[in-house]
N, CA, C and O atoms as a GROMACS GRO file, in nm:
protein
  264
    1UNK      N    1  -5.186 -15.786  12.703
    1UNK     CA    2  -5.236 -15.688  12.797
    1UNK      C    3  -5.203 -15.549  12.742
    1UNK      O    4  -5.088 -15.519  12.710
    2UNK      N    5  -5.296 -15.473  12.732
    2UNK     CA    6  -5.269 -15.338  12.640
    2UNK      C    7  -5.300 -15.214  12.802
    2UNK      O    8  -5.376 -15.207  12.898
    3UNK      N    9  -5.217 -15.160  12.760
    3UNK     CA   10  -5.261 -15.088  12.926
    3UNK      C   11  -5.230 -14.922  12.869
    3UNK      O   12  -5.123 -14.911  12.809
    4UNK      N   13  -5.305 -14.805  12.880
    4UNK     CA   14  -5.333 -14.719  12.794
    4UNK      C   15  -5.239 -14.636  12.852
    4UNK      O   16  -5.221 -14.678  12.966
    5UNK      N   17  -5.155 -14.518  12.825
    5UNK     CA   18  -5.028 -14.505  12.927
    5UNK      C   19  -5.014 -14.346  12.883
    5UNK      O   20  -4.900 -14.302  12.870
    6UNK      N   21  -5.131 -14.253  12.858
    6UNK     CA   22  -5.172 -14.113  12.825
    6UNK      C   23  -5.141 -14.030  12.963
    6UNK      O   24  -5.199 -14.060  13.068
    7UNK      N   25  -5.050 -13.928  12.957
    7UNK     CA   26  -5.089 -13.838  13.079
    7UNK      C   27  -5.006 -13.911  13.188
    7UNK      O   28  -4.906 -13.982  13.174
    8UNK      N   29  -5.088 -13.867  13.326
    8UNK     CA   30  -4.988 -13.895  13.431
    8UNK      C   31  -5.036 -14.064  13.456
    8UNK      O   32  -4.968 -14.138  13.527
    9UNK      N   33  -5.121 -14.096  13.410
    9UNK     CA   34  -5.190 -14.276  13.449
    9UNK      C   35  -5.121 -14.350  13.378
    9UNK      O   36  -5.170 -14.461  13.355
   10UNK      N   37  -5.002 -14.324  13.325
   10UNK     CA   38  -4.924 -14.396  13.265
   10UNK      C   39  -4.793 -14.412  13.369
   10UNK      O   40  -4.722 -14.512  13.385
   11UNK      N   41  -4.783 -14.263  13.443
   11UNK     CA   42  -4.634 -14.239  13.486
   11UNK      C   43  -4.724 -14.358  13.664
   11UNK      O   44  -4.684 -14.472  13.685
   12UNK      N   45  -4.777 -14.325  13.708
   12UNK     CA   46  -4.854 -14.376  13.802
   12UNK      C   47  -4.888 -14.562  13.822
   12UNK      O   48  -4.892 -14.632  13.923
   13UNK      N   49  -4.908 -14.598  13.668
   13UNK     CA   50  -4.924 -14.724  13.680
   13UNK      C   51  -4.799 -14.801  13.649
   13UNK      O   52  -4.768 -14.916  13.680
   14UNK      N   53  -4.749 -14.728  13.596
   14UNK     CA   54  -4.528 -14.762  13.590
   14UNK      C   55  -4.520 -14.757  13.765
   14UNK      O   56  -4.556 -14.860  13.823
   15UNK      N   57  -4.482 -14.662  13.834
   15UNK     CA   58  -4.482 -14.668  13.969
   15UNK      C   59  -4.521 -14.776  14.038
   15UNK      O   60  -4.448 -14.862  14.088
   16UNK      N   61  -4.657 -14.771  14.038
   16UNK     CA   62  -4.722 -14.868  14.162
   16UNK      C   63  -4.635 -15.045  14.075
   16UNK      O   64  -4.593 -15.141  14.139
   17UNK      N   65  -4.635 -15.030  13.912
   17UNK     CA   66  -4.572 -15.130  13.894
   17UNK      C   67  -4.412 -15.206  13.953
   17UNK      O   68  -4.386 -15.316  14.002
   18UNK      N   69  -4.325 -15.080  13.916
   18UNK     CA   70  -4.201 -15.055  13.985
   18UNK      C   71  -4.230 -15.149  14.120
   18UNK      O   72  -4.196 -15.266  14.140
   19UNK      N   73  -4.304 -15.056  14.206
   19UNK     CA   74  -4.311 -15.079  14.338
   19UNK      C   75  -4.372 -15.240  14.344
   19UNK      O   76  -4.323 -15.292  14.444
   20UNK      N   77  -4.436 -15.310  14.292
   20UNK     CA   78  -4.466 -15.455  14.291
   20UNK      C   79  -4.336 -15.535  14.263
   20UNK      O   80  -4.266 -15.596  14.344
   21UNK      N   81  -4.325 -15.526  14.173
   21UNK     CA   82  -4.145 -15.599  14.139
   21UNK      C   83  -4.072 -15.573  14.193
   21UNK      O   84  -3.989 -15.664  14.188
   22UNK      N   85  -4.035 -15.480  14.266
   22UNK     CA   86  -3.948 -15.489  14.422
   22UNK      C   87  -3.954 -15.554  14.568
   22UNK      O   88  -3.862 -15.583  14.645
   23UNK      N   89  -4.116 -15.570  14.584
   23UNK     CA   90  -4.152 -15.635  14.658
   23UNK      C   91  -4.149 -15.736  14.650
   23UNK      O   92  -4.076 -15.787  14.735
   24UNK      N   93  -4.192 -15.798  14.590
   24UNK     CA   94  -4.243 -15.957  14.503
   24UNK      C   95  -4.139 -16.024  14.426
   24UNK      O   96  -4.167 -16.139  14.393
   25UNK      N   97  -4.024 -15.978  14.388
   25UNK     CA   98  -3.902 -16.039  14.330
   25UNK      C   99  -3.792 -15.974  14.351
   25UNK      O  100  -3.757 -15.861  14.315
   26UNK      N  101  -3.731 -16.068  14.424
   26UNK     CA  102  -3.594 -16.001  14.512
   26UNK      C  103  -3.482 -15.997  14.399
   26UNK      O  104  -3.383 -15.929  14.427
   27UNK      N  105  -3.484 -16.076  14.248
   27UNK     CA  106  -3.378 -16.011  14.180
   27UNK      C  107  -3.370 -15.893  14.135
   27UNK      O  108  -3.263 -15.833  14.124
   28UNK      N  109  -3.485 -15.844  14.103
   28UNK     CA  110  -3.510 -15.690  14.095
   28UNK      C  111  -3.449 -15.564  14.172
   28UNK      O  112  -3.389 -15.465  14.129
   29UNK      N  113  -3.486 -15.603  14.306
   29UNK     CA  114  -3.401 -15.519  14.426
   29UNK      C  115  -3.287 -15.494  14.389
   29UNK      O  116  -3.246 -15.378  14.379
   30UNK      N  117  -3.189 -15.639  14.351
   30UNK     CA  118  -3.034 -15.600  14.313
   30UNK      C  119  -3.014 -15.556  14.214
   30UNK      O  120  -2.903 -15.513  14.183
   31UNK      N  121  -3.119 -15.556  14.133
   31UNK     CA  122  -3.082 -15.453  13.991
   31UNK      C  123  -3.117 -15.327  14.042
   31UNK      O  124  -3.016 -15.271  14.083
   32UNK      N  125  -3.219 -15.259  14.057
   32UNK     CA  126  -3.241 -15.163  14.098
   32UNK      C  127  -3.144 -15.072  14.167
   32UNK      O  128  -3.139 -14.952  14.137
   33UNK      N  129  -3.068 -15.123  14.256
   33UNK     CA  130  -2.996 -15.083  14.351
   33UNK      C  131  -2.859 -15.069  14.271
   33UNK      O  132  -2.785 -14.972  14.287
   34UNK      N  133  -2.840 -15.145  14.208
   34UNK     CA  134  -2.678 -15.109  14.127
   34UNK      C  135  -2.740 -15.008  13.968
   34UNK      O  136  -2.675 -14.931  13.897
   35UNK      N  137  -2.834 -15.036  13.961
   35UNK     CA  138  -2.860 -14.967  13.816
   35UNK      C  139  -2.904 -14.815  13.827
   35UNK      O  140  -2.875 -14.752  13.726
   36UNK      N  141  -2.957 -14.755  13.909
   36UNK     CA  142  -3.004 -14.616  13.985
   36UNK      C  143  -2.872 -14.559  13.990
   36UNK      O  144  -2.852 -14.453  13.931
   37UNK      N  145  -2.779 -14.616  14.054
   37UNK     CA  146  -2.629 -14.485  14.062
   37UNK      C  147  -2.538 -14.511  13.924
   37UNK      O  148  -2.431 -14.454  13.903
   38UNK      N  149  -2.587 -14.586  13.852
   38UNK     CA  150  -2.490 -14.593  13.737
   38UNK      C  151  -2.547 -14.532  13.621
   38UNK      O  152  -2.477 -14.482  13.532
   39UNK      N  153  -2.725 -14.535  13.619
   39UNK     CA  154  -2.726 -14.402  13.526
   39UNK      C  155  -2.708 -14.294  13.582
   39UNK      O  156  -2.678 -14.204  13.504
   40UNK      N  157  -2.719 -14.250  13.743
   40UNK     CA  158  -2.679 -14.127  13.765
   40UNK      C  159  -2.535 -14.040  13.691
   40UNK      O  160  -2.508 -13.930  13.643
   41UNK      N  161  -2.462 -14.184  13.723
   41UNK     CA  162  -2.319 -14.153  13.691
   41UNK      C  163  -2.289 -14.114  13.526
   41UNK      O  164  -2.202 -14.041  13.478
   42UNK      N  165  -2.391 -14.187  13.466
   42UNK     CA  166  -2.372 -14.151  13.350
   42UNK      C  167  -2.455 -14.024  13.216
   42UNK      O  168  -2.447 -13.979  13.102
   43UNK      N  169  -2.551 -14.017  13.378
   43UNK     CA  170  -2.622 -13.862  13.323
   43UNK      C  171  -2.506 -13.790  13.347
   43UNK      O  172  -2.446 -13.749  13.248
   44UNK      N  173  -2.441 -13.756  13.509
   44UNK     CA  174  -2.330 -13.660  13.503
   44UNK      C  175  -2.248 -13.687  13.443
   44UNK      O  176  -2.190 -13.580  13.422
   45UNK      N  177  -2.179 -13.788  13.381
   45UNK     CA  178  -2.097 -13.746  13.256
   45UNK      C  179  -2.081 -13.695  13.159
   45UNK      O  180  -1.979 -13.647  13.109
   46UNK      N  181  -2.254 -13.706  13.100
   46UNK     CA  182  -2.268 -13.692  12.972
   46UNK      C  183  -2.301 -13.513  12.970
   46UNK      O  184  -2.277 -13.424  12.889
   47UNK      N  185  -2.341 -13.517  13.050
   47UNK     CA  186  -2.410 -13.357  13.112
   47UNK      C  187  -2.306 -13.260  13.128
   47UNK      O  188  -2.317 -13.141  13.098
   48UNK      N  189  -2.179 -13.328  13.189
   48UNK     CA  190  -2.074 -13.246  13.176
   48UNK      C  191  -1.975 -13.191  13.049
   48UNK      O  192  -1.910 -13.093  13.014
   49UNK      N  193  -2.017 -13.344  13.002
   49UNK     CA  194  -1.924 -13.378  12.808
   49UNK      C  195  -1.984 -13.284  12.746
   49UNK      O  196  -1.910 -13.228  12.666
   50UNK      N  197  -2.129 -13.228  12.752
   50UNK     CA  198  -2.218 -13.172  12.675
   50UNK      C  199  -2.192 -12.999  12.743
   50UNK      O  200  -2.239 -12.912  12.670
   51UNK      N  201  -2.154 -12.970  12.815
   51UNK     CA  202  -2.140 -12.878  12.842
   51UNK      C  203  -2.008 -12.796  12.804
   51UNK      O  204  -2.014 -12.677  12.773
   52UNK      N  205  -1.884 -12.872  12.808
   52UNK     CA  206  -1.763 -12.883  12.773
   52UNK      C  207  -1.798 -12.840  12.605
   52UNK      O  208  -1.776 -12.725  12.566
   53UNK      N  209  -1.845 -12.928  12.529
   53UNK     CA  210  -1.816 -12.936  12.354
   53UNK      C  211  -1.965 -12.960  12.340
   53UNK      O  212  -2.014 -13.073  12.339
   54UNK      N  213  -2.044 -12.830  12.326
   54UNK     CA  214  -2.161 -12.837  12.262
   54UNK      C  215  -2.197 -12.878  12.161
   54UNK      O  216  -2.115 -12.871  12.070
   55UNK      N  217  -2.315 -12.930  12.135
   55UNK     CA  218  -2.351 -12.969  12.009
   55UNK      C  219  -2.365 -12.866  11.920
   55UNK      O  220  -2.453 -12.784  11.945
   56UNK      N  221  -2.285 -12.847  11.801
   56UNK     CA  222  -2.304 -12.752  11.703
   56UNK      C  223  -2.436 -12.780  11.577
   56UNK      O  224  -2.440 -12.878  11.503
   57UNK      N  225  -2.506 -12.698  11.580
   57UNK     CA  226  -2.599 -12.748  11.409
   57UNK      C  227  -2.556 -12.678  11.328
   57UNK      O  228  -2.539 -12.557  11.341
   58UNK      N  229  -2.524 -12.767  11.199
   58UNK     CA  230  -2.476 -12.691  11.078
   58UNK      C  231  -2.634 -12.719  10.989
   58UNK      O  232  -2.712 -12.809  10.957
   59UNK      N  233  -2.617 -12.599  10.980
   59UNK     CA  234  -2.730 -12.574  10.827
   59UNK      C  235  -2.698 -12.565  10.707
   59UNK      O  236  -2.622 -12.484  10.654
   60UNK      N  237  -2.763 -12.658  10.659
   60UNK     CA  238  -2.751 -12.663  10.520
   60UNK      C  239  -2.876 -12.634  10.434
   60UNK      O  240  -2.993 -12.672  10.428
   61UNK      N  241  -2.803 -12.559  10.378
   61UNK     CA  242  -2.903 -12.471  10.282
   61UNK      C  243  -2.970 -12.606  10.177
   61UNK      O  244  -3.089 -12.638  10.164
   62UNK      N  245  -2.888 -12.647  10.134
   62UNK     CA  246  -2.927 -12.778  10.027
   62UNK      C  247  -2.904 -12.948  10.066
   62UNK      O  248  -2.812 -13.028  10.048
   63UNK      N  249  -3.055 -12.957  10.135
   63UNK     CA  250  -3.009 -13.081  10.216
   63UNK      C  251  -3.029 -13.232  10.092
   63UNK      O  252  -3.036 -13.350  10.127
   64UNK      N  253  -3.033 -13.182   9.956
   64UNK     CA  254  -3.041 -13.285   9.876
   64UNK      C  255  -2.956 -13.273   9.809
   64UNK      O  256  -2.950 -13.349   9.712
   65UNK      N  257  -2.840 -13.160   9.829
   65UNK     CA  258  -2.783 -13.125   9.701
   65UNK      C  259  -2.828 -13.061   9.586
   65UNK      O  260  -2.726 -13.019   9.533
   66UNK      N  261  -2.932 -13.027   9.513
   66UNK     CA  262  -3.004 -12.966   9.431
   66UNK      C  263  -2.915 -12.818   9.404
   66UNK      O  264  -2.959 -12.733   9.326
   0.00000   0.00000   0.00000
């Protein structure tokens, strides 16, 4: 099944999908429900780590050595 996923008819047919597998298969529900606050938890960690000790870019003039 190739399903074309350009633009917002991608973000839309994810959704209405989402929303079928919650309905229609109750192991889903319990994932859903524990997996939603644990990436929360782990966006705000990382969001905070990243704020704390920024990512530095070092430039290098000679990225082959040459």
């Amino acid at each position: 099944m190739i399903v074309p996923a350009k633009g917002s008819g991608g973000l839309i047919f994810m959704l209405i999908f989402v929303a079928i597998m919650l309905a229609y298969v109750p192991a889903t529900r319990w994932f859903f429900l524990f997996s939603i606050p644990i990436g929360v938890v782990i966006a705000l960690i990382l969001s905070y780590w990243h704020k704390r000790k920024p990512i530095e870019e070092k430039e290098n003039k000679k990225p082959l050595g040459l």
